[in-house]
C-alpha positions as CSV (number, residue, x, y, z in Angstrom):
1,X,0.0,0.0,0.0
2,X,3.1,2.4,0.5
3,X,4.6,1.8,-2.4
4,X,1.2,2.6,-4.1
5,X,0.9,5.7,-2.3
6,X,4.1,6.3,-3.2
7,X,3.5,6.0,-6.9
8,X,0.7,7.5,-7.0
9,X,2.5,11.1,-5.0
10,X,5.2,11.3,-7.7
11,X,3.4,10.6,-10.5
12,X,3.8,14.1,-12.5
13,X,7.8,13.3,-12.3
14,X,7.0,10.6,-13.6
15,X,4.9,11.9,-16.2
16,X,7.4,14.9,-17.1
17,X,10.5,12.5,-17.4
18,X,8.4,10.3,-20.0
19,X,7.8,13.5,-21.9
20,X,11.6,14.8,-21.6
21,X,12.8,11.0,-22.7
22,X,10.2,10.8,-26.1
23,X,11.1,14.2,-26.4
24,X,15.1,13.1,-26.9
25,X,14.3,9.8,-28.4
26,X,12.1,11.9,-31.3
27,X,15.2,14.0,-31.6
28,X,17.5,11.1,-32.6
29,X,14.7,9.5,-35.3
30,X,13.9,13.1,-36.4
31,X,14.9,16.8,-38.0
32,X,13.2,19.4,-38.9
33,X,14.2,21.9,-42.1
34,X,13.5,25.2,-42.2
35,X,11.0,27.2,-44.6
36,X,14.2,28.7,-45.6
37,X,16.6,25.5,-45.8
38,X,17.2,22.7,-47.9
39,X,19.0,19.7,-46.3
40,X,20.7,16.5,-46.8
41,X,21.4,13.7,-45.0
42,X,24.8,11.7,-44.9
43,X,24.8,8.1,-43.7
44,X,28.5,7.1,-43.4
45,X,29.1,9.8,-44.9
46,X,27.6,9.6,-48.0
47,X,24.5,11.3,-48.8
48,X,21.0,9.6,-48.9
49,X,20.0,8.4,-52.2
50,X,16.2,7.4,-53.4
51,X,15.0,4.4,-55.3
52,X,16.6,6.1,-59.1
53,X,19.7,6.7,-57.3
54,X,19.6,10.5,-57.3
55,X,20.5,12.6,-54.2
56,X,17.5,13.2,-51.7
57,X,17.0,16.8,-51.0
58,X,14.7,17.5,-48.2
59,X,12.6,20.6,-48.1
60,X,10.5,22.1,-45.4
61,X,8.9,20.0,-42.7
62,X,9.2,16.8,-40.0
63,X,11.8,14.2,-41.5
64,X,12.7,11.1,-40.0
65,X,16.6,9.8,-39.8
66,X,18.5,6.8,-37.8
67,X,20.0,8.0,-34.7
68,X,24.3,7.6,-34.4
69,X,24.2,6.8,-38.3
70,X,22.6,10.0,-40.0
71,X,23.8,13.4,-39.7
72,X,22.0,16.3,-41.6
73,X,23.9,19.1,-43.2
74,X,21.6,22.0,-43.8
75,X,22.5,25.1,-46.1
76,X,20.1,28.6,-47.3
77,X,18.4,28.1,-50.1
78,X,17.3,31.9,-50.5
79,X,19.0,33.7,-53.0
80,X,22.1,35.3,-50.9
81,X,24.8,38.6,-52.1
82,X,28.3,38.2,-52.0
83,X,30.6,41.1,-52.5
84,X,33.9,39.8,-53.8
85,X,36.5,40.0,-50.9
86,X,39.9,39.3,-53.1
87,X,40.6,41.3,-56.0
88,X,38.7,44.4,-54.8
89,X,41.4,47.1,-55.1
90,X,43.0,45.3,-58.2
91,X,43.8,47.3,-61.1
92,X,42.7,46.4,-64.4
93,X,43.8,47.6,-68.1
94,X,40.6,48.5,-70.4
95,X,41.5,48.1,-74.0
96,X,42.5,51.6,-74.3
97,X,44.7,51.3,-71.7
98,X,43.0,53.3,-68.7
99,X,43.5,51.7,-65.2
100,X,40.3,51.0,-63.0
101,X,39.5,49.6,-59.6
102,X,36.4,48.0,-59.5
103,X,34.3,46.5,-56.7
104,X,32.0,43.5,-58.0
105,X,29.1,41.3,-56.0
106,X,27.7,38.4,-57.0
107,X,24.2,37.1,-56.4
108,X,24.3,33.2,-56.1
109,X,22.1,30.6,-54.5
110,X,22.3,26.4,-54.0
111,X,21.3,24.7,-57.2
112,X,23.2,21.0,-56.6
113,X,23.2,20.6,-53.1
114,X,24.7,16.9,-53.3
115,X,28.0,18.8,-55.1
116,X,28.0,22.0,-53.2
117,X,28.1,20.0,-50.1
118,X,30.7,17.2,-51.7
119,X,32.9,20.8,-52.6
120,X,32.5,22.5,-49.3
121,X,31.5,20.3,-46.2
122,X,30.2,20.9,-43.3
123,X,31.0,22.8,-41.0
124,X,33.5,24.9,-42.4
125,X,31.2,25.0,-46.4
126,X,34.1,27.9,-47.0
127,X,33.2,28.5,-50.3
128,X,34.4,32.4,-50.5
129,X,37.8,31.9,-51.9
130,X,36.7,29.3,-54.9
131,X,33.8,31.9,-55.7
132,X,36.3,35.1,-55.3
133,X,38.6,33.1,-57.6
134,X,36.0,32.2,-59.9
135,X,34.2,35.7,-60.8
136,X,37.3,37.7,-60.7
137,X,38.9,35.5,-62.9
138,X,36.1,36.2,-65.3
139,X,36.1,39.3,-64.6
140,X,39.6,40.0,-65.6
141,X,39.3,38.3,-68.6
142,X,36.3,40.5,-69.8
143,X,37.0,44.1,-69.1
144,X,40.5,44.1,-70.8
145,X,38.4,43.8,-73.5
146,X,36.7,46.9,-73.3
147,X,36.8,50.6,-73.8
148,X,36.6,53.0,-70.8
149,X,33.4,54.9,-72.7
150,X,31.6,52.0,-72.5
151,X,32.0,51.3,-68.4
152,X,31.5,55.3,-67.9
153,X,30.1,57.5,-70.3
154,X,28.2,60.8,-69.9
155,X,25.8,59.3,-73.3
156,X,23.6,56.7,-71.9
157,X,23.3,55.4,-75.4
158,X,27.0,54.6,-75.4
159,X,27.1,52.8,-72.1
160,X,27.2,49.2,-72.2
161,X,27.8,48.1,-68.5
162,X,25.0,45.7,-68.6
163,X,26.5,44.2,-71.2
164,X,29.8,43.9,-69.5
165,X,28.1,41.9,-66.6
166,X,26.2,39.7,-69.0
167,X,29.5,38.8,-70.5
168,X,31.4,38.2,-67.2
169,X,28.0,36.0,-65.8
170,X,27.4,34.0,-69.0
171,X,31.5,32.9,-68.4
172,X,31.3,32.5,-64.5
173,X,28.0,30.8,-64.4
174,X,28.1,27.4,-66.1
175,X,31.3,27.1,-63.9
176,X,30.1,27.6,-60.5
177,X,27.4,25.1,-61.6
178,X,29.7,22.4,-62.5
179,X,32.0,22.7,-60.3
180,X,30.6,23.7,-56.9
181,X,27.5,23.0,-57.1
182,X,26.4,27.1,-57.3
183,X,23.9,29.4,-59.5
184,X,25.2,32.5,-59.7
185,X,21.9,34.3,-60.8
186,X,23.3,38.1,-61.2
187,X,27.5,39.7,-61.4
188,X,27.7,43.9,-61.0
189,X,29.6,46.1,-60.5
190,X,29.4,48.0,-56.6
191,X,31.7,50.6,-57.5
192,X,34.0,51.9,-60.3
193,X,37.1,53.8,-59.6
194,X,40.3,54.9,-60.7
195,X,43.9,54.9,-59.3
196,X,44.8,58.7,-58.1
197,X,47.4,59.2,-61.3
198,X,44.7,58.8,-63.6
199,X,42.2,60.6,-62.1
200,X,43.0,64.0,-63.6
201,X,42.9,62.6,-67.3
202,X,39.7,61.0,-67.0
203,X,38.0,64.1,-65.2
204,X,39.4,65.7,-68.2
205,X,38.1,63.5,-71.0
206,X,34.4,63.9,-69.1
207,X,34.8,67.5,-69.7
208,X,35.6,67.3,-73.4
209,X,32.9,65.0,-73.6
210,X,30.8,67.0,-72.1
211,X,31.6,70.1,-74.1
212,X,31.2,68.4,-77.4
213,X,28.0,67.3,-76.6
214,X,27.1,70.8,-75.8
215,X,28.4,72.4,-78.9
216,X,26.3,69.7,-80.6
217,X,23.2,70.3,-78.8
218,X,23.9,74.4,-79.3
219,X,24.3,74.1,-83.1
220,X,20.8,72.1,-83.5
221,X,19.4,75.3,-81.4
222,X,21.0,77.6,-83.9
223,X,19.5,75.5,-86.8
224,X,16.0,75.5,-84.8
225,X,16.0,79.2,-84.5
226,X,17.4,79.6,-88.7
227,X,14.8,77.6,-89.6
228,X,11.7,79.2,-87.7
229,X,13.4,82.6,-88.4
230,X,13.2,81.7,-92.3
231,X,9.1,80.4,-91.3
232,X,8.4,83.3,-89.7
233,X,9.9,86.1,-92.8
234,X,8.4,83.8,-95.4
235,X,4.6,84.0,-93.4
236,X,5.4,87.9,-93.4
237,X,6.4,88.5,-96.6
238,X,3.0,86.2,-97.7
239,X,1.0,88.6,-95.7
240,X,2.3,91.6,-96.7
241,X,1.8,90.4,-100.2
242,X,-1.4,89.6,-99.7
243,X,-2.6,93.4,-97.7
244,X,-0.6,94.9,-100.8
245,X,-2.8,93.2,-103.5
246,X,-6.0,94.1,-101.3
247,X,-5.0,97.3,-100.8
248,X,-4.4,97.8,-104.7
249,X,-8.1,96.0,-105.3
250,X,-9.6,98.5,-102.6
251,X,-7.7,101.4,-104.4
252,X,-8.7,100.4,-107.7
253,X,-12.6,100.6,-106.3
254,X,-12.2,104.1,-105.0
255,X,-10.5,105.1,-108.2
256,X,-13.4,103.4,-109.8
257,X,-16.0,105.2,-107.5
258,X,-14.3,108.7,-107.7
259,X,-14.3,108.4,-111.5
260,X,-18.0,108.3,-111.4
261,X,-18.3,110.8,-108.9
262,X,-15.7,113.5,-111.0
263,X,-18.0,112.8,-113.6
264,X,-20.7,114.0,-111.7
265,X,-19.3,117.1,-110.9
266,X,-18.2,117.7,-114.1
267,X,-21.4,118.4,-115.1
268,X,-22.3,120.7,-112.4
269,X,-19.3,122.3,-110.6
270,X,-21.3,124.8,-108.3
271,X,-22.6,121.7,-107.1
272,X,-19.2,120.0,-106.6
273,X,-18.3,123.3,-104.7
274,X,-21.3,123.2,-102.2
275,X,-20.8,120.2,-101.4
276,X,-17.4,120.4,-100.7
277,X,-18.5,123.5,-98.5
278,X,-20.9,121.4,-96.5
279,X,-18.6,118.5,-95.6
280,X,-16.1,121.4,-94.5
281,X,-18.9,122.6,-92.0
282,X,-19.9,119.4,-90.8
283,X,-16.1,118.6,-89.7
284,X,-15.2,121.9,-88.4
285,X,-18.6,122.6,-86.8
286,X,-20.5,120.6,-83.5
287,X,-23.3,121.3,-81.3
288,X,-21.9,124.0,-78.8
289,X,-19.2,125.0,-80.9
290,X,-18.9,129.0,-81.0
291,X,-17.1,130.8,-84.2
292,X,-16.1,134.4,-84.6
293,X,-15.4,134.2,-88.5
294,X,-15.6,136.5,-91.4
295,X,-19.0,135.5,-93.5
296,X,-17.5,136.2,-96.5
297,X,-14.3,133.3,-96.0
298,X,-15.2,129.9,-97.8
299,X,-17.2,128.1,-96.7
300,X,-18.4,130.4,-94.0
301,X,-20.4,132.3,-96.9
302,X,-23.0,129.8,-97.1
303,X,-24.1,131.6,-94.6
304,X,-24.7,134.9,-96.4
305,X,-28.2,135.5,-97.6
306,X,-28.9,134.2,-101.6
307,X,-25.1,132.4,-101.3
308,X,-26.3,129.5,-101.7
309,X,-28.7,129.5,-104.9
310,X,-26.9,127.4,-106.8
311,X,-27.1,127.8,-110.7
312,X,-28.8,127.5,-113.7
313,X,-30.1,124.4,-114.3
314,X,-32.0,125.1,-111.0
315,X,-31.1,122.1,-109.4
316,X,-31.0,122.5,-105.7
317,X,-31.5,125.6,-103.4
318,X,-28.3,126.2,-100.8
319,X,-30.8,128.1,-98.7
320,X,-32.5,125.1,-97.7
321,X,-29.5,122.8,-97.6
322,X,-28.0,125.5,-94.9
323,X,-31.4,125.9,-92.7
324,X,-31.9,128.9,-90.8
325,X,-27.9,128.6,-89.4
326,X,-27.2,132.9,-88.8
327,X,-23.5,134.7,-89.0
């Protein structure tokens, strides 16, 4: 009965050492890989292989192993940035023979995880040095093969520095692959410099550049401004050919008009005179205007009594064309 009551007392121990012991006993049959992992596991220190013989890569989740006899090698299969370490003040020759420093990153992930662990092993998986060796090495063989302009150029057009980086990839890629094991998705360029000596010249060239291209873009504005000077003159000379000829039609009608009119008065020259007379009293004349004159100055003298009968054929009477007006 003790020992039952004994049991019975330190039964949560109990309980809590069961837990600890399946706890440790799922630890040795089990691992777990990461959202962001891929794994392998080595037994005997050769890597797991499935029913076709090909490497087993585990992804994400619960994965079960033999305890003292597996070990799991785990590695990030996100896509990562390396900036190269060796190599990054190294001067290099462009083909016409200017000396830059570059700095240049990489972006690379795991693509054969069977051979990038086989080329770097656990736990060291030092791969820096082969991958340094690797990209500058295609780096150095690229660049000497091109022109300054086309790294740095003030003409976007005449840049080519993606092309530079395509080259260097499409050589450094399929070797990573093969030999480590690595995709190297992406190769730039961080930073482009020149050694201190050089400096000076290249500043220099810039500013050429830089003035040629705005003589260039100075002579199309001088061409511009001929051309829509030459627009404009022709449009005036088009319109002042054109008010001419109206002006010479318009003329024409009042030469036309005063013809007929002359001939009117040649037949009756008082007339012509009155009404000259009148038009000079209408313009010189208004409602509260106030004239000291001398009746008998033109064309005042309408205004004298019988001076403005006009003639013989009888045709009008001044009187009534001046009214009642007194001197």
């Amino acid at each position: 009965m003790n020992d039952k009551r004994t049991v019975l007392q330190h039964w949560p121990v109990m309980v809590l050492a069961a837990v600890v012991v399946g706890i440790f006993l799922a630890g040795l049959v089990t691992f777990q890989v990461r959202e962001t992992e891929i794994a392998l596991v080595m037994r005997l220190g050769k890597a797991r292989e499935g029913a076709d013989g090909k490497v087993i890569v585990y992804g994400a989740g619960l994965h079960r192993k033999l305890p003292f006899f597996d070990e799991v090698w785990r590695t990030d299969k996100r896509l990562q940035t390396y900036e190269l370490k060796k190599g990054r003040t190294e001067q290099i020759t462009t083909s016409d023979n200017h000396q830059i420093v570059v700095s240049t990153y990489v972006l690379w992930k795991v693509a054969d995880p069977a051979l990038f662990f086989k080329s770097f092993p656990p736990p060291d998986s030092d791969f820096t040095s082969e991958l340094d060796a690797l990209v500058r090495s295609a780096r150095n063989n690229v660049l000497p093969q091109h022109a300054l302009a086309e790294l740095v150029n003030v003409d976007p057009s005449k840049a080519r520095l993606g092309d530079i980086e395509a080259e260097i990839l499409a050589e450094a890629q399929p070797r990573a692959r093969e030999q480590y094991g690595i995709d190297i998705v992406s190769v730039g360029f961080k930073h482009i410099g020149f050694p201190e000596q050089v400096t000076q010249k290249v500043f220099a060239r810039m500013r050429a550049e830089r003035e040629k291209r705005s003589q260039e873009y100075l002579s199309q504005g001088l061409r511009e401004a001929q051309r829509i000077r030459a627009e404009a003159d022709r449009e005036a000379s088009d319109t002042v050919a054109r008010a001419q000829a109206e002006s010479k039609r318009i003329r024409a009608e009042g030469d036309e008009q005063a013809a007929k009119s002359y001939a009117v008065f040649q037949q009756s020259p008082e007339l012509a005179a009155f009404l000259r007379k009148l038009d000079a009293l209408r313009l010189t004349l208004s409602e509260k205007t106030t004239l000291v004159v001398d009746t008998n100055t033109p064309p005042y003298d309408l205004f004298l009594k019988g001076a403005t009968d006009i003639d013989p054929g009888g045709r009008a009477a001044a009187g009534r064309a001046a009214g009642t007006a007194k001197p």
